[in-house]
gemmi code that builds the backbone of each chain (N, CA, C; Angstrom):
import gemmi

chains = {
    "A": [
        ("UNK", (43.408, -14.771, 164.106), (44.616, -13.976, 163.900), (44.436, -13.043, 162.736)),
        ("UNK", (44.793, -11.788, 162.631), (44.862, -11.141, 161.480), (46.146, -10.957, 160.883)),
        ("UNK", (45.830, -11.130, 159.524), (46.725, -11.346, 158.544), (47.922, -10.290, 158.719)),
        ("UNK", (48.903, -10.258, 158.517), (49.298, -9.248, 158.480), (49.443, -8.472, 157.028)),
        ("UNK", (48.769, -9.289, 155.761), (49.017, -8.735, 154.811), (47.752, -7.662, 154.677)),
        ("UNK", (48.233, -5.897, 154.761), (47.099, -5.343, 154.719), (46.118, -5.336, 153.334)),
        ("UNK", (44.468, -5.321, 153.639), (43.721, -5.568, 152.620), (43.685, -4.174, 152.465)),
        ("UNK", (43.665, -4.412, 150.716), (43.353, -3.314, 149.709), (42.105, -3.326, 149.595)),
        ("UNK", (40.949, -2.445, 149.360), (39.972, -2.258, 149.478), (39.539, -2.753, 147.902)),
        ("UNK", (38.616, -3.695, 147.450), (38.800, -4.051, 146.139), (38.454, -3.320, 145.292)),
        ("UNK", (37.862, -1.732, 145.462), (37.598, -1.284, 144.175), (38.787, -0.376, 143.777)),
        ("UNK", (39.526, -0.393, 144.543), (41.315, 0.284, 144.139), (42.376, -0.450, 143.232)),
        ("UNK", (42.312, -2.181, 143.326), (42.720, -2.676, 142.198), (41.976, -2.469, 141.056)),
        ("UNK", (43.089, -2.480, 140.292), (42.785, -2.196, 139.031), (41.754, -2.923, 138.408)),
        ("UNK", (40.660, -1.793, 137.771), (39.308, -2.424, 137.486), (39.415, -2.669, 136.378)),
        ("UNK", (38.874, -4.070, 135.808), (38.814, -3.941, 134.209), (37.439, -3.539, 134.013)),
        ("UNK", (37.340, -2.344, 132.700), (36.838, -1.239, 132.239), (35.762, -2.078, 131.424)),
        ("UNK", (34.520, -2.750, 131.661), (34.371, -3.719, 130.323), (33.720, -2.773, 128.978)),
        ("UNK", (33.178, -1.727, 129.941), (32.221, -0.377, 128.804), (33.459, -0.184, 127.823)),
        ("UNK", (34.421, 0.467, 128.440), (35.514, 1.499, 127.487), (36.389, 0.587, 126.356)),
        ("UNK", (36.508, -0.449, 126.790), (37.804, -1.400, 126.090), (36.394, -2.226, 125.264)),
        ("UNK", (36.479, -1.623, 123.646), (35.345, -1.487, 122.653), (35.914, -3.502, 122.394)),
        ("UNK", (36.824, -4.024, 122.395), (37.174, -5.647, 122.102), (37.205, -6.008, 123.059)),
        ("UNK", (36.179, -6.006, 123.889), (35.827, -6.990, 125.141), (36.293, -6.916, 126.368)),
        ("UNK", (36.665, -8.228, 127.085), (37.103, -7.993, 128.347), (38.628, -8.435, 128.200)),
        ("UNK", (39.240, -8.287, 127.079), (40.421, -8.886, 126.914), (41.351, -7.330, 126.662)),
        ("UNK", (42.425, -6.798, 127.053), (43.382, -6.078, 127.005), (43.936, -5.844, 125.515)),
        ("UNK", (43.768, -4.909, 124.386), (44.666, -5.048, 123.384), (46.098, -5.111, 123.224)),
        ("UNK", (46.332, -6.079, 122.496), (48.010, -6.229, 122.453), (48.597, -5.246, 121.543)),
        ("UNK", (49.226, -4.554, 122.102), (50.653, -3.955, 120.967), (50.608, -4.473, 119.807)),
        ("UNK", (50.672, -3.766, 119.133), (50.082, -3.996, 117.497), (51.432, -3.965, 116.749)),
        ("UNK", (51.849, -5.551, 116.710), (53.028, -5.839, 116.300), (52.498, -6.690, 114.584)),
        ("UNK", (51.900, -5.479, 113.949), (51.894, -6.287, 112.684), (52.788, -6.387, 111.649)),
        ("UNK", (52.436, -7.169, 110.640), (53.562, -7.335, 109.468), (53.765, -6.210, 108.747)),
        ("UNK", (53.408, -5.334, 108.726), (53.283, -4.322, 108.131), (54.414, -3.500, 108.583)),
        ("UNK", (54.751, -3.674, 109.572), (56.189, -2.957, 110.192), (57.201, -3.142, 109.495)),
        ("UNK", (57.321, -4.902, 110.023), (58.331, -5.094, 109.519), (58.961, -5.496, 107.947)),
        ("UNK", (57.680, -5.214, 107.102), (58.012, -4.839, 105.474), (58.007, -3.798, 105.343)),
        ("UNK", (57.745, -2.362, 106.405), (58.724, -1.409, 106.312), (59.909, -1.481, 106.456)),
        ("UNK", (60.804, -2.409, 107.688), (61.468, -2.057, 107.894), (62.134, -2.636, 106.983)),
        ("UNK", (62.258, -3.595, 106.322), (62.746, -4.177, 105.414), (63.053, -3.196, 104.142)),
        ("UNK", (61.601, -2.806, 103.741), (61.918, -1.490, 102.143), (63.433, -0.672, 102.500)),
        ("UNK", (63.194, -0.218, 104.356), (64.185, 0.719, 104.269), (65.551, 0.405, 104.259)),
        ("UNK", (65.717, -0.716, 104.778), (66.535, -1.192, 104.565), (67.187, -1.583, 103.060)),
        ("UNK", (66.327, -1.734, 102.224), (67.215, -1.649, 100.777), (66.971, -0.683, 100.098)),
        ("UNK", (66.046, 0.460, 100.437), (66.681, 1.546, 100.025), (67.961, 1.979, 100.283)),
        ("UNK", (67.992, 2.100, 101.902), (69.580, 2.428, 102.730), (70.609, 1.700, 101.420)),
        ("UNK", (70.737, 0.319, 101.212), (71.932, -0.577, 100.726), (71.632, 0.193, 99.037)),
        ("UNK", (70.710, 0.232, 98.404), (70.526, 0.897, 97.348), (71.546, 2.328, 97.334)),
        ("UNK", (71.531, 3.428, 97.886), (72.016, 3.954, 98.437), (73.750, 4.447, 98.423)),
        ("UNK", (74.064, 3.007, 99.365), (75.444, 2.749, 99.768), (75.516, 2.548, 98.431)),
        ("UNK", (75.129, 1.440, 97.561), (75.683, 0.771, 96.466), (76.303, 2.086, 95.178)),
        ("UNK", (75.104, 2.715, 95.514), (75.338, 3.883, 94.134), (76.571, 4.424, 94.689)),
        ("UNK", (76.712, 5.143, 95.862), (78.113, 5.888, 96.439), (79.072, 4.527, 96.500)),
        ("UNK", (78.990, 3.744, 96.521), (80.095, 3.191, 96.082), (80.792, 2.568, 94.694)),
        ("UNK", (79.416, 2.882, 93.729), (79.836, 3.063, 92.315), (80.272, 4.379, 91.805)),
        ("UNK", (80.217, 5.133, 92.347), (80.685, 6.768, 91.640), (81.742, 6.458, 92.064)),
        ("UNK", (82.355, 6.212, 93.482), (83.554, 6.612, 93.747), (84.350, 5.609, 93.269)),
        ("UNK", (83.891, 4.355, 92.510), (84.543, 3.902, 91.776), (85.147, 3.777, 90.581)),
        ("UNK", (84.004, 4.963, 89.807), (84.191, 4.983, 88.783), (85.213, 6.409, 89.159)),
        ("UNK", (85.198, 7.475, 90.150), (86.366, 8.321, 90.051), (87.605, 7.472, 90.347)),
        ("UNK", (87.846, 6.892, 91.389), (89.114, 6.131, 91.283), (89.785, 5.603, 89.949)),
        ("UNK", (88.826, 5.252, 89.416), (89.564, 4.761, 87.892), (89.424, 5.782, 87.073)),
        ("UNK", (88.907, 6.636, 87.077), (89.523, 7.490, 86.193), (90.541, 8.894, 87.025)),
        ("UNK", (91.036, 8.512, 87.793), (91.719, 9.113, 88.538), (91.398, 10.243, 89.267)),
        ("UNK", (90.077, 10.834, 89.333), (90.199, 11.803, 89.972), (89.481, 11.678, 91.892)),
        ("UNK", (89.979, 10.524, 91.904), (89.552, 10.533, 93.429), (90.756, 11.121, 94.374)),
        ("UNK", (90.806, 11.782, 95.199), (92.341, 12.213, 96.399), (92.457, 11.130, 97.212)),
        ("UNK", (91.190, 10.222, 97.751), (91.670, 9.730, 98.485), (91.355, 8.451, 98.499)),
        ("UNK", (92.207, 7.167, 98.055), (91.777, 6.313, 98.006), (90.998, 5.399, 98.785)),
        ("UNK", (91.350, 5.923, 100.006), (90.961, 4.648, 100.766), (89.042, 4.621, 100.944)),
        ("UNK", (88.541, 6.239, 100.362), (87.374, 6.487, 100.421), (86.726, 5.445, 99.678)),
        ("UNK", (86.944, 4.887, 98.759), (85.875, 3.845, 97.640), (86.390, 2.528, 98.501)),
        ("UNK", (87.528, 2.181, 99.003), (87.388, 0.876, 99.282), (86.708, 0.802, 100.749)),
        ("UNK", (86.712, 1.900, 101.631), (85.843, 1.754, 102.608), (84.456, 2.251, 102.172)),
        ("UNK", (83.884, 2.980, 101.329), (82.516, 2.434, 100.659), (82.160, 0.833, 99.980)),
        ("UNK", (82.939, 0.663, 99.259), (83.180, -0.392, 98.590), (82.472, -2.197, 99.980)),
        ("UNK", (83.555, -1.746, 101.044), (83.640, -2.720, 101.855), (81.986, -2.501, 102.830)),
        ("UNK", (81.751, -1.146, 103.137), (80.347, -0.806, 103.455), (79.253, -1.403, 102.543)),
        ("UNK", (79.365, -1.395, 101.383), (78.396, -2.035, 100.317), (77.933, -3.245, 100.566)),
        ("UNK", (79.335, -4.226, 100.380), (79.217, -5.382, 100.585), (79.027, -5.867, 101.532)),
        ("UNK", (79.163, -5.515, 103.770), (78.491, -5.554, 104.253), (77.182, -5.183, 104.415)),
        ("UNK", (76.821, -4.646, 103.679), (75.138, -4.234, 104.442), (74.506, -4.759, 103.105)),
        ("UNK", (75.189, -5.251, 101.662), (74.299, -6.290, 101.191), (74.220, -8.220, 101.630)),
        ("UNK", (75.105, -8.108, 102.183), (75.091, -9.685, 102.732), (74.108, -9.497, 104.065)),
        ("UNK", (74.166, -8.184, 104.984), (73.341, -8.521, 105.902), (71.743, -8.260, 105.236)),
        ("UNK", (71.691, -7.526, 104.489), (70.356, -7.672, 103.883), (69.391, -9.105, 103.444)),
        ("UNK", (70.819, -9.642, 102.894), (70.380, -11.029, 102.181), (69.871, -11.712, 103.714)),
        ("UNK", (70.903, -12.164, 104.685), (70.943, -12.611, 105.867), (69.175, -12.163, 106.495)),
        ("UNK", (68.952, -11.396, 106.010), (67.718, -10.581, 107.336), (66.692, -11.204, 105.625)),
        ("UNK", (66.909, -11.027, 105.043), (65.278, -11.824, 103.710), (65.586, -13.494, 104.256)),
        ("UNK", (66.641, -13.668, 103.873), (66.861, -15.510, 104.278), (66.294, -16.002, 105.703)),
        ("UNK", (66.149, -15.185, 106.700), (65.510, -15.353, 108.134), (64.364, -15.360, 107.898)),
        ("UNK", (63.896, -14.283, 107.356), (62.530, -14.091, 107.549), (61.570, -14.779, 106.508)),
        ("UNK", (61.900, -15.076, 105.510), (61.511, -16.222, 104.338), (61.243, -17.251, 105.837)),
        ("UNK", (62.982, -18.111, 105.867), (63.011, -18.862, 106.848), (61.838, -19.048, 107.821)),
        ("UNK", (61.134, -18.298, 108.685), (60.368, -17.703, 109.920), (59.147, -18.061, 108.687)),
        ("UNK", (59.002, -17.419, 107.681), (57.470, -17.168, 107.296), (57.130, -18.927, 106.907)),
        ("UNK", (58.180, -19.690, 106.748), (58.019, -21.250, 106.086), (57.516, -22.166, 107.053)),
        ("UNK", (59.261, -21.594, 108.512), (58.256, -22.161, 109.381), (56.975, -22.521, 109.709)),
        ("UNK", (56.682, -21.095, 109.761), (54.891, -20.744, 110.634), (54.037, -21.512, 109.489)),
        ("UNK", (54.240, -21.429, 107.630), (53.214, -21.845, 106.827), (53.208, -23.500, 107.243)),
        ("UNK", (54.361, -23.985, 107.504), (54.281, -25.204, 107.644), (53.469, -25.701, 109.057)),
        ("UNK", (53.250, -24.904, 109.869), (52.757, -25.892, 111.149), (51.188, -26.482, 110.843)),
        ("UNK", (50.991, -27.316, 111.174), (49.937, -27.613, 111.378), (48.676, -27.479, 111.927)),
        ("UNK", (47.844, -27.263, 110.868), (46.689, -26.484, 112.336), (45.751, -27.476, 112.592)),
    ],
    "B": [
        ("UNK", (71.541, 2.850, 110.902), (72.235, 1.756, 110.491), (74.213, 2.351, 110.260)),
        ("UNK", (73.784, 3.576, 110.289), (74.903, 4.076, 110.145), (76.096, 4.236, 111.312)),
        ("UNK", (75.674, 4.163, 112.366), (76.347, 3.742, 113.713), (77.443, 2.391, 113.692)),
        ("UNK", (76.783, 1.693, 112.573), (77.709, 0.403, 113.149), (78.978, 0.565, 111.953)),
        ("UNK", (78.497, 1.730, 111.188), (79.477, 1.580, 110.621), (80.792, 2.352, 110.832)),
        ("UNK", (80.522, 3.365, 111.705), (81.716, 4.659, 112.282), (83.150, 4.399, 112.561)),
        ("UNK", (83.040, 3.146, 112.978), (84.393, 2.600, 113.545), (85.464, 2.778, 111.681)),
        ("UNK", (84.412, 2.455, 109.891), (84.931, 2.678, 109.025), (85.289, 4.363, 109.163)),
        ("UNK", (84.630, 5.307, 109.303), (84.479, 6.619, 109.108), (85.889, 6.894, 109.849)),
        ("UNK", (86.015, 6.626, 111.195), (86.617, 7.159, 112.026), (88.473, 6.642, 111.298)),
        ("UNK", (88.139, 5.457, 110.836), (89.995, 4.720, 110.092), (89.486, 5.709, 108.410)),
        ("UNK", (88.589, 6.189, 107.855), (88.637, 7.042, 107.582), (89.217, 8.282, 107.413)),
        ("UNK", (88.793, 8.904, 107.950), (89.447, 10.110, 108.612), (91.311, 9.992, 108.900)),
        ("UNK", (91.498, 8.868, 109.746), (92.644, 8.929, 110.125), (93.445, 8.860, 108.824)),
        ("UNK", (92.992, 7.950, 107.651), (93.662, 7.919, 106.478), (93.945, 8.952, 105.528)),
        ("UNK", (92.784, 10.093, 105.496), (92.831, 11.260, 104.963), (93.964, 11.818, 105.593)),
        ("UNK", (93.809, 12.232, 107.025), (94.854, 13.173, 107.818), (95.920, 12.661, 107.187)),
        ("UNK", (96.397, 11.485, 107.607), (98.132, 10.988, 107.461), (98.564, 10.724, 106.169)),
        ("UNK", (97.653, 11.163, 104.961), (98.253, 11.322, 103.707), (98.333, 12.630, 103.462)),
        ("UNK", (97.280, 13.317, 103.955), (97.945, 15.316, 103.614), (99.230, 15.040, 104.739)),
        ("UNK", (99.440, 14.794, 105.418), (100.186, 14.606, 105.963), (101.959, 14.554, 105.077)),
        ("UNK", (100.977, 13.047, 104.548), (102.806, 12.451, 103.540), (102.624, 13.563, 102.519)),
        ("UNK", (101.631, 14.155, 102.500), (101.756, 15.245, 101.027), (102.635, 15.949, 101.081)),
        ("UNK", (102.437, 16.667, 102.765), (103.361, 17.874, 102.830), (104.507, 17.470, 103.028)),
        ("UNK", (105.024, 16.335, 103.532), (106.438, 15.709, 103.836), (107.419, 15.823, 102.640)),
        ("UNK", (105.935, 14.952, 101.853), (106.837, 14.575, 100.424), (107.186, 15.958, 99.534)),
        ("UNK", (106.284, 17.460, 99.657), (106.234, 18.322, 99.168), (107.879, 19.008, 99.928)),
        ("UNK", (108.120, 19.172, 101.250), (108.872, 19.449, 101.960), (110.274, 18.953, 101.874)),
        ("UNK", (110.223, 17.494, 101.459), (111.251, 17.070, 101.038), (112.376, 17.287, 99.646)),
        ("UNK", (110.801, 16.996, 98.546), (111.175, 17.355, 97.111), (111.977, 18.999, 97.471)),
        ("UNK", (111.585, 19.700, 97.975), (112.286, 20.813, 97.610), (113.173, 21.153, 98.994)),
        ("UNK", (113.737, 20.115, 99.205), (114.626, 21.131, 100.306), (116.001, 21.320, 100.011)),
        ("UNK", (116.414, 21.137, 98.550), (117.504, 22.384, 97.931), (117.100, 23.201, 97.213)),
        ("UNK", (115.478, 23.675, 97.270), (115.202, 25.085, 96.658), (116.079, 26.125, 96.983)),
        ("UNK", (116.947, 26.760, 96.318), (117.534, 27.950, 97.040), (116.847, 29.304, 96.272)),
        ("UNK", (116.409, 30.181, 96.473), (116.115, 31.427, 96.375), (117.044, 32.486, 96.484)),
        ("UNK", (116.832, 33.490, 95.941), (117.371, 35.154, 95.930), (117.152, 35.291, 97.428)),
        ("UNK", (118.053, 36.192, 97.992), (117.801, 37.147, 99.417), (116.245, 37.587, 99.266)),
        ("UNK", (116.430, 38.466, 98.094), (114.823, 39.412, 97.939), (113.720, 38.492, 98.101)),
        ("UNK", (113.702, 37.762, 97.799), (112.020, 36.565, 98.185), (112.416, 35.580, 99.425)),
        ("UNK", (111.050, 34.815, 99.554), (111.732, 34.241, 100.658), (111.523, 33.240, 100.718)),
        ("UNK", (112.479, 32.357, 101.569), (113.388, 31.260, 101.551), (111.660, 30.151, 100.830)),
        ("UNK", (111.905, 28.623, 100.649), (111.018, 28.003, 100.419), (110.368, 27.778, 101.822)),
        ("UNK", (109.113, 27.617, 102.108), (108.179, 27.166, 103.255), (107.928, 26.170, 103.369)),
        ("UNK", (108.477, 25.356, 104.566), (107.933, 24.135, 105.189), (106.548, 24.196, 105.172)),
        ("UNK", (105.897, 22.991, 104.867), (104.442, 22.897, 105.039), (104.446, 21.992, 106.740)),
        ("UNK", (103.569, 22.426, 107.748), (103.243, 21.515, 108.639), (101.875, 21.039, 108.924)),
        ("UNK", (101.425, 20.318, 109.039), (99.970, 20.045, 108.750), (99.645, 19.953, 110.727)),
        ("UNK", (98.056, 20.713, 110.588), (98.339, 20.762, 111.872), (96.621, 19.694, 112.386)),
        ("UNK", (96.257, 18.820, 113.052), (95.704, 18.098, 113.226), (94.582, 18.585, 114.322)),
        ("UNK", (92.984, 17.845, 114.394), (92.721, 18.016, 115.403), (91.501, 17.078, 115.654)),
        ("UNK", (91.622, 16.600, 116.827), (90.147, 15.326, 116.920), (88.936, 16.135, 116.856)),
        ("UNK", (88.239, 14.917, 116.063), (86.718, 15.953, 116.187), (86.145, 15.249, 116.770)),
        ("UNK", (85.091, 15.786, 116.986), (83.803, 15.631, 118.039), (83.021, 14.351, 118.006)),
        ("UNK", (82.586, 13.770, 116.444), (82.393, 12.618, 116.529), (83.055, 11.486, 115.992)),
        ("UNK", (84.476, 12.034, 116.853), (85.133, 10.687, 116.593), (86.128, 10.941, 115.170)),
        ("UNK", (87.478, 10.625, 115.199), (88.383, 10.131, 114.238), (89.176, 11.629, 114.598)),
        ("UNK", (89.711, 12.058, 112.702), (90.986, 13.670, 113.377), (90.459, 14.005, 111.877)),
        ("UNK", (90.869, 15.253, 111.873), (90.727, 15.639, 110.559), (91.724, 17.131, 110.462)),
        ("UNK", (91.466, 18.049, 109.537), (93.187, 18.199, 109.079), (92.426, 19.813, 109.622)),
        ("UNK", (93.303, 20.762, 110.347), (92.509, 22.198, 110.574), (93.189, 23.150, 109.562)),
        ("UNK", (94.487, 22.799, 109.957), (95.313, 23.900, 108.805), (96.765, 23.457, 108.416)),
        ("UNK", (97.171, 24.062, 107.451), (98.465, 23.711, 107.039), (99.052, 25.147, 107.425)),
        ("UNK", (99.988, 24.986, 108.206), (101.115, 25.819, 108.594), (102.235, 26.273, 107.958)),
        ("UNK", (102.643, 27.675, 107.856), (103.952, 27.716, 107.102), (105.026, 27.764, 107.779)),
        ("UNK", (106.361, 27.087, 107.906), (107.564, 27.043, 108.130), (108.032, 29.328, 107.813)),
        ("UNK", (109.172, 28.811, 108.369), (110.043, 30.508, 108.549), (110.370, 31.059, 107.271)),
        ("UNK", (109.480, 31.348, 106.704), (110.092, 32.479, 105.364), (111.322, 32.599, 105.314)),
        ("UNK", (112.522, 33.136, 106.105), (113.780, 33.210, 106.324), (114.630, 32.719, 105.975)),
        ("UNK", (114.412, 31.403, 106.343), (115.220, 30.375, 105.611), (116.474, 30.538, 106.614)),
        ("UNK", (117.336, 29.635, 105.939), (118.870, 30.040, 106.072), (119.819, 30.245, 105.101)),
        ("UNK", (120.493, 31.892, 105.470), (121.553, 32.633, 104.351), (122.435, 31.777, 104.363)),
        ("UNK", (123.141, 31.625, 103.399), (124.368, 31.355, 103.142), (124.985, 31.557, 101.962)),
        ("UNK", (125.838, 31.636, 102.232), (127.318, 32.388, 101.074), (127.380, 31.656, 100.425)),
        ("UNK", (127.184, 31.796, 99.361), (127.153, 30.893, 98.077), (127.830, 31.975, 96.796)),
        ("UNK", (128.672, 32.728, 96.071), (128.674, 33.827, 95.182), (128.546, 32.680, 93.840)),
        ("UNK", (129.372, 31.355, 93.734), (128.956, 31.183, 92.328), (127.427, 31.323, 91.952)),
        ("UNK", (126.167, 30.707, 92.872), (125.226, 30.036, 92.412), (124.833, 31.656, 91.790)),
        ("UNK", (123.722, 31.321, 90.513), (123.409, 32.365, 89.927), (122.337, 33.530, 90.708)),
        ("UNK", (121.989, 32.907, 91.572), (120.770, 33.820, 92.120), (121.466, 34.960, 93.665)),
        ("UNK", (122.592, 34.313, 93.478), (123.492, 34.892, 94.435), (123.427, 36.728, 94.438)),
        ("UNK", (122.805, 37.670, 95.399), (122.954, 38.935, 95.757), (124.419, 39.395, 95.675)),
        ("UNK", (124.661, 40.976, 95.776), (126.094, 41.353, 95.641), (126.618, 40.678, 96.416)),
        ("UNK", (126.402, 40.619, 97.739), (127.518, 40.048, 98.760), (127.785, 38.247, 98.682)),
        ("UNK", (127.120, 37.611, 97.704), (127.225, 36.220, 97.237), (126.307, 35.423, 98.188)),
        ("UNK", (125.196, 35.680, 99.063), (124.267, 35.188, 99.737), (123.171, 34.866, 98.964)),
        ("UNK", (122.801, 33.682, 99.628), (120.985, 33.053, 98.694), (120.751, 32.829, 99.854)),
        ("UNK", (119.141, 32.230, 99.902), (118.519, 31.382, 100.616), (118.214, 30.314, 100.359)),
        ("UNK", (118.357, 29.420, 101.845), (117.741, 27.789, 101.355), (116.725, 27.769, 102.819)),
        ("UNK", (115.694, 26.705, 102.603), (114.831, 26.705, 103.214), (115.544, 25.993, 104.534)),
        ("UNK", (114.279, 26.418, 105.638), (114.813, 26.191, 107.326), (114.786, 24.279, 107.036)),
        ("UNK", (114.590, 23.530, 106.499), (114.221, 21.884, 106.428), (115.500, 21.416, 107.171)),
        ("UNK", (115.383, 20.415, 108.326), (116.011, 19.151, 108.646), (115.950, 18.188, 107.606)),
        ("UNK", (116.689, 17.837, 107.259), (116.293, 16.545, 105.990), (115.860, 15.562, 107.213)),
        ("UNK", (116.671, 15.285, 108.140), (116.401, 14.223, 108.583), (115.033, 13.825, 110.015)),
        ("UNK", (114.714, 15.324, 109.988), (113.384, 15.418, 110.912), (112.386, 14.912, 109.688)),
        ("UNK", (112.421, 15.502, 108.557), (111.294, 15.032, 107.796), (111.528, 13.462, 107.226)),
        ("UNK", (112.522, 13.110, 107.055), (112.227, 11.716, 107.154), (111.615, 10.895, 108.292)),
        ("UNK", (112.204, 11.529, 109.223), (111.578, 10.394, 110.363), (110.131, 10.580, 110.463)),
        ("UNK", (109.478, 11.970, 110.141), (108.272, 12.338, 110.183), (107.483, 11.461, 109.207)),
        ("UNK", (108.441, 11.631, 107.934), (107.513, 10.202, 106.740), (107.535, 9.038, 107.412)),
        ("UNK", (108.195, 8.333, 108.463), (108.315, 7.456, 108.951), (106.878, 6.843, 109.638)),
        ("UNK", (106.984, 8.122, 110.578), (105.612, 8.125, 111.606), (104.542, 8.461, 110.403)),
        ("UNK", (104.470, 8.910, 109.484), (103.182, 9.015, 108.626), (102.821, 7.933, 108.205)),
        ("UNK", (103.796, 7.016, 107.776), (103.369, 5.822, 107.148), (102.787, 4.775, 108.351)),
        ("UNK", (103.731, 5.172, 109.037), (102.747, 3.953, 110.339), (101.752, 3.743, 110.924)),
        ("UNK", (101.531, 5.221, 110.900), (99.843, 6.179, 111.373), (99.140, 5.422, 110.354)),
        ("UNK", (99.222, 5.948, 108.963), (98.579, 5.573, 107.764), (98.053, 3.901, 108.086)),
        ("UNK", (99.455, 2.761, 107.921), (99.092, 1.452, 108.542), (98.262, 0.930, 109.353)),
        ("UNK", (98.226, 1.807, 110.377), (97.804, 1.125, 111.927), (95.708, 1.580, 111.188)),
        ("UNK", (95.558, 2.702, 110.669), (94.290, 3.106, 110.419), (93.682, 1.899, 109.467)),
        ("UNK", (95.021, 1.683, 108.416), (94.281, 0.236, 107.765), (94.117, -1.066, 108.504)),
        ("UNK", (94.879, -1.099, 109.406), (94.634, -2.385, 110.473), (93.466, -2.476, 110.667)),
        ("UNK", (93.020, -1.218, 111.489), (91.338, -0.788, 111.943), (90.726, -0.902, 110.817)),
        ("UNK", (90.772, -0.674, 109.759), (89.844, -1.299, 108.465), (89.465, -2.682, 108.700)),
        ("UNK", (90.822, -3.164, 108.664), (90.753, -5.108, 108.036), (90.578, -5.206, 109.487)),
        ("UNK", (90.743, -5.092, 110.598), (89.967, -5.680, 111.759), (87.993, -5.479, 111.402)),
        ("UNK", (88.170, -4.004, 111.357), (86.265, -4.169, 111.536), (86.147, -4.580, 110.484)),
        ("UNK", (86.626, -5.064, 109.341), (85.412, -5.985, 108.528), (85.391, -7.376, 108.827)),
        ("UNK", (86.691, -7.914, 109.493), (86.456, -8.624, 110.053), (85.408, -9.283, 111.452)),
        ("UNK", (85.379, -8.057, 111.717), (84.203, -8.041, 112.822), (82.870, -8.444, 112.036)),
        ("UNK", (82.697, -7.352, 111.179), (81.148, -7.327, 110.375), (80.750, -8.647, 109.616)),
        ("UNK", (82.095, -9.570, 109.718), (81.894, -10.632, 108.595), (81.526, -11.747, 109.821)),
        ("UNK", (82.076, -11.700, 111.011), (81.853, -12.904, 111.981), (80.279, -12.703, 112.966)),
        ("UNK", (79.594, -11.045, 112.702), (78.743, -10.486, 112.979), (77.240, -11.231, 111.936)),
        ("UNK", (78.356, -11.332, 110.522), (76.931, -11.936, 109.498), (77.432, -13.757, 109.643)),
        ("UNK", (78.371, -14.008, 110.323), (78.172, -15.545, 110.399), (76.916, -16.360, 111.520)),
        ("UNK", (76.852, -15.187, 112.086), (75.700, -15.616, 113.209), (74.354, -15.990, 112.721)),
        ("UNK", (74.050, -15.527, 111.588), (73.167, -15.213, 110.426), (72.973, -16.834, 109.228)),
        ("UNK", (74.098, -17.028, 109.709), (74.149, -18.305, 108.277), (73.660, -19.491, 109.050)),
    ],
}
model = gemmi.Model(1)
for chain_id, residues in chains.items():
    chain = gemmi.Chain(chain_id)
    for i, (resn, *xyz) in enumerate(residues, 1):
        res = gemmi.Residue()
        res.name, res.seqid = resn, gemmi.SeqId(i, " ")
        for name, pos in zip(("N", "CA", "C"), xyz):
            atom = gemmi.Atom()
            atom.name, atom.element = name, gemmi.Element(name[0])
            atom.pos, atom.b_iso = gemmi.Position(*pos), 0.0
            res.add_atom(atom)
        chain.add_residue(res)
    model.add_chain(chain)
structure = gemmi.Structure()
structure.add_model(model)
structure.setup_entities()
C-alpha cells in the first residue's frame, strides 16, 4: 500500500549546515545574557532617579508657594514612590533568583 | 515605563482644566457687582473653553470673553452714573455661576477619585511582588 503521507525528498528538509554554524552541530541560542538585564536594571534607576528629582523641585515649589497647581507634586510625589517600591520589588527578585541558582547543587 | 503611568497624567490634566476653571468662576463671581461708566465696558465674564487631546485627558484652549455690554441700568445716585443716570453692570447670572462652581468641584473630585483608585491599582500591582 502506499502511504498516503507524500515523501519529501530528503535533501529539502532542512539541512543542518555543519561547515557554516562555526559552534558545531548544535544551533546557537539567543543570547539571553546577564548583561541585559543589568542594563535593564541601571535604566531603570536612572528612570526612578529622575522621577525622584522632579518630584523634589516640585516640592520644594509647593512650599514655597509658587507652584499653580497642586495636584502636580502629589501626583509626582505618588509616581516616585511607585516606581521606587517597584524598583526595590524587581532587586529583591532578582537577588532572590541569583540565591536560588548559587544555592543548587552541582 | 511611562505608559503605566498615564492613567496619573490624564487625572492630571483633568485637575488643571477644572481649577482654571474654578478660577474663572471664582474671578466671575467676585466681581459681579462691578458696575462701570457707560463709556467703558461692562466687566467680562471669563468662560474657559475646554478640549480633549489626543493623548488622552482635556486641557484648557482658551478663555473666552463674556458681552462687553453688560446690562444698563438707571442708577443716577451711584457716582459713575452718565448724564442720563445709567452705569453698567456685567451680563453674570449669579446663579448660573454657582451651579457652574458646583459642577467644577465635582469634575475636580471625580479626577481625584481616578488618582486614589490608580494608586491603588499600582500598590496591589507591587503586592504580587512581595
Amino acid at each position: 500500500m502506499a502511504a498516503n503521507v507524500p515523501l519529501v525528498p530528503s535533501a529539502d528538509v532542512n539541512p543542518v549546515d555543519f561547515a557554516s554554524s562555526g559552534a558545531g552541530a548544535f544551533p546557537t541560542s539567543p543570547a539571553v545574557s546577564g548583561t541585559e538585564f543589568a542594563d535593564m536594571l541601571a535604566e531603570n534607576i536612572d528612570h526612578l532617579d529622575a522621577v525622584q528629582d522632579k518630584a523634589d523641585q516640585l516640592s520644594v515649589q509647593a512650599a514655597t508657594g509658587d507652584l499653580d497647581a497642586l495636584h502636580d507634586y502629589t501626583i509626582a510625589a505618588t509616581e516616585a514612590t511607585v516606581t521606587t517600591q517597584l524598583t526595590v520589588a524587581v532587586r529583591n527578585k532578582a537577588v532572590e533568583a541569583f540565591n536560588e541558582i548559587m544555592r543548587m547543587q552541582v | 515605563m511611562m505608559g503605566a503611568f498615564s492613567v496619573l497624567d490624564i487625572a492630571g490634566s483633568s485637575m488643571g482644566m477644572h481649577q482654571s476653571w474654578l478660577d474663572a468662576l471664582a474671578n466671575n463671581i467676585s466681581n459681579v457687582n462691578t458696575t462701570t461708566s457707560t463709556d467703558d465696558d461692562a466687566f467680562q465674564a471669563e468662560m474657559v473653553v475646554a478640549r480633549a487631546r489626543t493623548s488622552g485627558g482635556v486641557e484648557v484652549t482658551d478663555i473666552e470673553k463674556g458681552s462687553a455690554e453688560g446690562r444698563v441700568v438707571h442708577d443716577p445716585d451711584h457716582p459713575l452714573a452718565d448724564a442720563d443716570g445709567y452705569v453698567r453692570r456685567p451680563d453674570i447670572e449669579l446663579s448660573d455661576q454657582m451651579s457652574d462652581l458646583i459642577i467644577a468641584q465635582r469634575g475636580y473630585q471625580a479626577s481625584v477619585q481616578v488618582t486614589k483608585y490608580a494608586q491603588d491599582t499600582y500598590n496591589a500591582a507591587l503586592q504580587i511582588a512581595r
